[in-house]
C-alpha positions, 0 to 999 in steps of 0.5 A, a space after each residue: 419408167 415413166 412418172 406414172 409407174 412407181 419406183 419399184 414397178 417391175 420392169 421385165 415380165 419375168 419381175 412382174 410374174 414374180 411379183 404375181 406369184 408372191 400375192 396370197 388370196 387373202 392380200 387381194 382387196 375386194 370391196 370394190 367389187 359390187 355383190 352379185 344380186 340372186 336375180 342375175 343369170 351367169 352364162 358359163 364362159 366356155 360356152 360363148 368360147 365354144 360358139 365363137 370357135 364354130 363360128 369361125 372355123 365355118 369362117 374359115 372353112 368358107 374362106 378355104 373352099 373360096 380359093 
């Protein structure tokens, strides 16, 4: 590993799902995080998936028929 990493820095995926896996809620720090003020709309995420999605299946019906 490189001088970044520390030593006990998972090296294979299945290491680093374990390691995921043994983190409770209550370890996770987060004072980072700045608090969410009442003026900020939140848009659900599915939404933007869902318009995405159309989008580019209307892309692809195109490009098909273009064939």
């Amino acid at each position: 590993m490189s001088a970044v990493y520390p030593d006990d820095y998972p090296k294979t995926r299945e290491e680093a799902l374990r390691a995921l896996a043994s983190v409770r809620d209550e370890d996770i720090d987060y004072s980072d995080i700045p608090p969410i003020g009442d003026n900020v709309i939140v848009t659900p995420i599915g939404r933007k998936f869902i318009e995405m999605g159309r989008r580019n299946l209307e892309r692809m019906s195109r490009e098909a028929e273009a064939l």
